[in-house]
PDB file as gemmi writes it, atoms N, CA and C in Angstrom:
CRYST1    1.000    1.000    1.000  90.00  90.00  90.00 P 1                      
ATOM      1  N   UNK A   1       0.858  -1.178   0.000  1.00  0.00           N  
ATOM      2  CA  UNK A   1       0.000   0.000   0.000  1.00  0.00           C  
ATOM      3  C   UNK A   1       0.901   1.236   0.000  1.00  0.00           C  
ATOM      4  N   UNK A   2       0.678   2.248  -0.651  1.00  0.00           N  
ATOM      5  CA  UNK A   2       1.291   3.231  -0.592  1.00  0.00           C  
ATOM      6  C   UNK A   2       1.096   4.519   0.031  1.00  0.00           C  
ATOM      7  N   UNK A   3       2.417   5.479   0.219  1.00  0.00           N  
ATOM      8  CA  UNK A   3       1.667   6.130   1.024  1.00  0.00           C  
ATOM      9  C   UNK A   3       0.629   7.555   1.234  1.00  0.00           C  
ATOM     10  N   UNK A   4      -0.317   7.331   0.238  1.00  0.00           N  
ATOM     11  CA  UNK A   4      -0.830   8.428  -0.875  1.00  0.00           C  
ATOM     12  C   UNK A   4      -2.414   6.938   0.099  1.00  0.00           C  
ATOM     13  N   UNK A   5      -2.629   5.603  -0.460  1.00  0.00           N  
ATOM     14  CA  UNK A   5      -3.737   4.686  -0.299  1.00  0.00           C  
ATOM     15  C   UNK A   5      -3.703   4.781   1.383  1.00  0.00           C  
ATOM     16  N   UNK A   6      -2.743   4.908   1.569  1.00  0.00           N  
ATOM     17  CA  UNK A   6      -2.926   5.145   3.840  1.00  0.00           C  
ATOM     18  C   UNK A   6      -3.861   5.884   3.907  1.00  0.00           C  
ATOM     19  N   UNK A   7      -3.608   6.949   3.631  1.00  0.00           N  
ATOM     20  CA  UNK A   7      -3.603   8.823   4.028  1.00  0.00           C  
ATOM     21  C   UNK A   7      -5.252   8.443   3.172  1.00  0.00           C  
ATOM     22  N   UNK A   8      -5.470   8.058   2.137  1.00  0.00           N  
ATOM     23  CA  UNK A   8      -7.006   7.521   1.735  1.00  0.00           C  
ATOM     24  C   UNK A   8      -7.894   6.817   2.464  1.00  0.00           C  
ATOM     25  N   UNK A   9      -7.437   6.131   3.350  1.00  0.00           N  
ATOM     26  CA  UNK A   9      -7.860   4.861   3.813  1.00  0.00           C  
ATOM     27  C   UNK A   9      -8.341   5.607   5.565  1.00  0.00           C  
ATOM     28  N   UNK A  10      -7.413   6.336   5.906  1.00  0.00           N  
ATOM     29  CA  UNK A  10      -7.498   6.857   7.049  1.00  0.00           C  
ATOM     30  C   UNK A  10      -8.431   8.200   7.217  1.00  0.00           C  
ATOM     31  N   UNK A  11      -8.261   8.684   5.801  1.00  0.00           N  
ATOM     32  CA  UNK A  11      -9.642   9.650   5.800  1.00  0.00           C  
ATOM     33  C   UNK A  11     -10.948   9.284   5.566  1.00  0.00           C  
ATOM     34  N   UNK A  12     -10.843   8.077   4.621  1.00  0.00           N  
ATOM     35  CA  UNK A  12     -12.586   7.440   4.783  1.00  0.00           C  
ATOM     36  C   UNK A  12     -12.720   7.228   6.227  1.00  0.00           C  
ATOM     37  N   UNK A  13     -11.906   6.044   6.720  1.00  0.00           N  
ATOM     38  CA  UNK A  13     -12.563   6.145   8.001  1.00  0.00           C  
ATOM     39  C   UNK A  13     -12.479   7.289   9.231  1.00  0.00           C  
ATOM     40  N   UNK A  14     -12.227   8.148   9.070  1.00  0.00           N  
ATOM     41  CA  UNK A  14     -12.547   9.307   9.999  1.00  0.00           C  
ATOM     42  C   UNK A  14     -13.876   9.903   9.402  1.00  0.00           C  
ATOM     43  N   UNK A  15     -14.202  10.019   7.807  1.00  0.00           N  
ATOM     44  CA  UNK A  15     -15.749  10.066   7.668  1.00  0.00           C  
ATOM     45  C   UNK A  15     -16.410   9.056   7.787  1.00  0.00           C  
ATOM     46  N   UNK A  16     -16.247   8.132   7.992  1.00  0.00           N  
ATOM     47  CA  UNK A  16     -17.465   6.821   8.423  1.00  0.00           C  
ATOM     48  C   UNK A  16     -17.659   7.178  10.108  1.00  0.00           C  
ATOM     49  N   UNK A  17     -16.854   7.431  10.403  1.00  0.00           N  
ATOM     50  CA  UNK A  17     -17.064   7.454  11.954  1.00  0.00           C  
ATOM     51  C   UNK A  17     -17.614   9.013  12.300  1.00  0.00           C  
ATOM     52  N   UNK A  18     -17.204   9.753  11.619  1.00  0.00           N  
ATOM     53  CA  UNK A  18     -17.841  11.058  11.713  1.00  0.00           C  
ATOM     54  C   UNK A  18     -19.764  10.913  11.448  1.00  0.00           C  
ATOM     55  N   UNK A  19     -19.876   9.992  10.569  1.00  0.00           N  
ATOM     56  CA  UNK A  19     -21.095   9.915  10.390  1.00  0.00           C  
ATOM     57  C   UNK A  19     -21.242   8.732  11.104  1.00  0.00           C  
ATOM     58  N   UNK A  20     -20.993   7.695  11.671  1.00  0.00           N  
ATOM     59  CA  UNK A  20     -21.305   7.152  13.081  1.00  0.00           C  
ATOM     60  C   UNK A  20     -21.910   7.780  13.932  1.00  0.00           C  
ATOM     61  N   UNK A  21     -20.949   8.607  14.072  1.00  0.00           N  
ATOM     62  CA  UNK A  21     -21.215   9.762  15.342  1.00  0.00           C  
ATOM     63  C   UNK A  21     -22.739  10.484  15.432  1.00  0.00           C  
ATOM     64  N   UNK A  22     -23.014  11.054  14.135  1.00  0.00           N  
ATOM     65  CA  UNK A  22     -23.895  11.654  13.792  1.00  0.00           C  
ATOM     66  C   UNK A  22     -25.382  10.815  14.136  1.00  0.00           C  
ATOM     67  N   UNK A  23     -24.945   9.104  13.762  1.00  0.00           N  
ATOM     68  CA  UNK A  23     -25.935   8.830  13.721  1.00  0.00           C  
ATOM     69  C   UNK A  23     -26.444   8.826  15.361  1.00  0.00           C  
ATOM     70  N   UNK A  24     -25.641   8.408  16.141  1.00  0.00           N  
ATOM     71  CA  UNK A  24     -25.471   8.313  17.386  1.00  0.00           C  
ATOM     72  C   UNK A  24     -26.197   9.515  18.010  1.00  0.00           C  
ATOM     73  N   UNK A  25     -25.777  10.252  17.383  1.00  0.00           N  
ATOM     74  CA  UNK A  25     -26.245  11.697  18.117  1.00  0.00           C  
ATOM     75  C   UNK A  25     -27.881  11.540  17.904  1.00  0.00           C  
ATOM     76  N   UNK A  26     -28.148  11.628  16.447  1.00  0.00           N  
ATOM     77  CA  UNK A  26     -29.487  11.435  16.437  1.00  0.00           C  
ATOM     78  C   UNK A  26     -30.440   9.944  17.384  1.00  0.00           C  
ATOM     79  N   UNK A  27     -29.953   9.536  18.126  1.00  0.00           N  
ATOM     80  CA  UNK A  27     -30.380   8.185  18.402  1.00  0.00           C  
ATOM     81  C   UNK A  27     -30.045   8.543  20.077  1.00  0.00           C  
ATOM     82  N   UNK A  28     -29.649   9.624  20.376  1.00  0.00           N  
ATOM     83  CA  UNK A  28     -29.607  10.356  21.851  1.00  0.00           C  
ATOM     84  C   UNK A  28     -28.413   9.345  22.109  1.00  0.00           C  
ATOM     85  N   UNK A  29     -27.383   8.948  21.515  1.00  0.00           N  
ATOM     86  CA  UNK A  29     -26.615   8.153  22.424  1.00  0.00           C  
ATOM     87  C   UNK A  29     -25.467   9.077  22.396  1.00  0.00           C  
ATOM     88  N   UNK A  30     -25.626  10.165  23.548  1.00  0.00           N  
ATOM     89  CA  UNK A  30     -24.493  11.212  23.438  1.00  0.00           C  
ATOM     90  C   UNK A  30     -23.012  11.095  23.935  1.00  0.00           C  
ATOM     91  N   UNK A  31     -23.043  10.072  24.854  1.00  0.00           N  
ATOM     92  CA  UNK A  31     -21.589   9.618  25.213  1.00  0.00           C  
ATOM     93  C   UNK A  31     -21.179   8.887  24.173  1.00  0.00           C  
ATOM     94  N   UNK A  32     -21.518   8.129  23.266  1.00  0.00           N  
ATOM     95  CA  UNK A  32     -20.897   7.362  22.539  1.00  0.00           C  
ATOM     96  C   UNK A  32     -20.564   8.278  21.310  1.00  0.00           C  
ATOM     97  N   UNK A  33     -21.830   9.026  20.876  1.00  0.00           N  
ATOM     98  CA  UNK A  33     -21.772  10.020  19.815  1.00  0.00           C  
ATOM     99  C   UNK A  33     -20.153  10.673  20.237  1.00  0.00           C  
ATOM    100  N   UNK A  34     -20.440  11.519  21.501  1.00  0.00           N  
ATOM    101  CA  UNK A  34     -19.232  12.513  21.623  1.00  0.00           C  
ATOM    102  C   UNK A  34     -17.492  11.358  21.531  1.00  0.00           C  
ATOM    103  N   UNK A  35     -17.656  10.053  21.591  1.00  0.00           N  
ATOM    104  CA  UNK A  35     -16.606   9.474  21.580  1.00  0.00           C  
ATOM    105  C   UNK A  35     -16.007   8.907  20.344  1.00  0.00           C  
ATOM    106  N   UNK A  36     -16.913   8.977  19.598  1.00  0.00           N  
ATOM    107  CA  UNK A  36     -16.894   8.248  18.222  1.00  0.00           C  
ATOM    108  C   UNK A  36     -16.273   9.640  17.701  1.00  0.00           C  
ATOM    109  N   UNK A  37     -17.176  10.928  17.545  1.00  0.00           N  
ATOM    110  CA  UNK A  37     -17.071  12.242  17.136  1.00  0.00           C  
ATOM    111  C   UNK A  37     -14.860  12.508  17.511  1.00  0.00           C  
ATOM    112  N   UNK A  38     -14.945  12.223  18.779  1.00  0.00           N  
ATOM    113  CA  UNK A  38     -13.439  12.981  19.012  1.00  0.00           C  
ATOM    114  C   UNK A  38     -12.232  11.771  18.603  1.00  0.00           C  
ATOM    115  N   UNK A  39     -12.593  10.268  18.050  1.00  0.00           N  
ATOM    116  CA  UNK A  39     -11.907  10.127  17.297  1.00  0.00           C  
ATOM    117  C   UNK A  39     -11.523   9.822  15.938  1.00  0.00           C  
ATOM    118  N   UNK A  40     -12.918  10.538  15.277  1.00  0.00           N  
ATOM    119  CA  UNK A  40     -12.652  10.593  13.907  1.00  0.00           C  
ATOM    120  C   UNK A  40     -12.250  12.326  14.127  1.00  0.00           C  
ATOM    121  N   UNK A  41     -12.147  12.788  14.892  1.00  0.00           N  
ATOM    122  CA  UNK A  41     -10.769  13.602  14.840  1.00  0.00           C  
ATOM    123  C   UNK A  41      -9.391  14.039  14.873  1.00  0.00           C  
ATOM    124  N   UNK A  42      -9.653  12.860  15.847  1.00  0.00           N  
ATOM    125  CA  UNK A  42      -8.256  12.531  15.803  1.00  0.00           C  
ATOM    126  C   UNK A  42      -7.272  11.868  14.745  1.00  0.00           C  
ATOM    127  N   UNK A  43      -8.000  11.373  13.986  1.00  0.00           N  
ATOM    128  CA  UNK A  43      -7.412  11.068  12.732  1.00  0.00           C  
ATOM    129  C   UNK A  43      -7.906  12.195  11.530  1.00  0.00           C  
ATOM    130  N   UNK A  44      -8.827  12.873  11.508  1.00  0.00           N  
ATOM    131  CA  UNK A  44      -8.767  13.789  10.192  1.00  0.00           C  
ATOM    132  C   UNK A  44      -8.456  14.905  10.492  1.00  0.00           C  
ATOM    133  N   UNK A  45      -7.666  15.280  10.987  1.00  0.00           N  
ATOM    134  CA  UNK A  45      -6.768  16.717  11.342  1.00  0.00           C  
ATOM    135  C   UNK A  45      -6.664  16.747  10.273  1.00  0.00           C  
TER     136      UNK A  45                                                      
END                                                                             
């Protein structure tokens, strides 16, 4: 894998989990929402 397909791979999943989050939120599950939320930040800086 190269390192151009990482840096791809690591930004989908910071939007899958960003929209995890989201869904979470809508579904009142706010601790999990806010945990899911701060680490698809932690990877899409």
């Amino acid at each position: 894998m190269t390192r151009e397909e990482h840096i791809n791979y690591w930004l989908e999943s910071a939007e899958h989990d960003l929209e995890t989050s989201e869904s979470l939120l809508n579904s009142e599950k706010y601790d999990w929402s806010l945990f899911i939320a701060h680490l698809s930040r932690l990877v899409g800086k």
